[in-house]
C-alpha positions in Angstrom: 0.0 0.0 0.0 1.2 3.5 -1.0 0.1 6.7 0.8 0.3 9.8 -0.8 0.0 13.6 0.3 -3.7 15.2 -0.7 -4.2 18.8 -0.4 -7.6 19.7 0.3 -9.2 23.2 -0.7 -12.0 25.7 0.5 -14.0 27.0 -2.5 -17.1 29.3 -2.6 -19.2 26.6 -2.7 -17.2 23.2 -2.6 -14.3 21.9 -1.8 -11.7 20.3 -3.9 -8.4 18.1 -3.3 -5.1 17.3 -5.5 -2.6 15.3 -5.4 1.2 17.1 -5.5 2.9 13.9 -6.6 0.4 13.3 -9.2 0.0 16.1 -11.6 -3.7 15.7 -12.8 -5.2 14.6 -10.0 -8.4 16.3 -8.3 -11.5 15.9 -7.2 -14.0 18.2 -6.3 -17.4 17.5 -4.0 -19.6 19.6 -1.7 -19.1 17.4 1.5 -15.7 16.1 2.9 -16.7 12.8 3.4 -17.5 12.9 -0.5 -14.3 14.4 -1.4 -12.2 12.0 0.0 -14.3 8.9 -1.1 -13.7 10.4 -5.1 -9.9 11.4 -4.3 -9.2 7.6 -3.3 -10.8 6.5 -6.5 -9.0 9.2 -8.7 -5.7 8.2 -7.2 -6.5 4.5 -7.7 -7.7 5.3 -11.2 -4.7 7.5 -11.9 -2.2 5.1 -11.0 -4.0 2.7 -13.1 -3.7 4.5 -15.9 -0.2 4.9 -15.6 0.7 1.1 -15.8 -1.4 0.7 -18.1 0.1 3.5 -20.4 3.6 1.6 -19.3 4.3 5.2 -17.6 6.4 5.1 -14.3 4.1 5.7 -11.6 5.5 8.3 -8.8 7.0 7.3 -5.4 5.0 9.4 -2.8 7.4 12.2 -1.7 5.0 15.4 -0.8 4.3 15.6 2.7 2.4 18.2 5.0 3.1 19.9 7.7 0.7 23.0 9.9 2.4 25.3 11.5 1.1 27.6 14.3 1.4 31.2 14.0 
């Protein structure tokens, strides 16, 4: 199993997440629950893709951080 970094953004009137070690990546989805349900399946899709397209697939190597100010 391979974990990689999402980012998840606040929008006007959804939210939306990408993925910084796979260019192309996002999902978008009113409700967080939601969001993260179609992020797993574009990241699982994504990567899928790529083998099949005999494209390297990534390593995971974006990580997050908050810092307090």
């Amino acid at each position: 199993m391979v974990r990689y970094a999402v980012v998840i953004e606040r929008g006007a009137g959804n939210l939306s997440a990408f993925v910084p070690d796979l260019p192309g990546c996002v999902a978008a989805a009113r409700e967080r629950d939601e969001l993260l349900v179609l992020i797993r399946e574009a990241v699982a899709l994504h990567v899928e893709a790529l083998r099949q397209s005999g494209l390297p697939v990534p390593e995971p190597t974006s990580t997050a951080e908050y810092v307090e100010v």
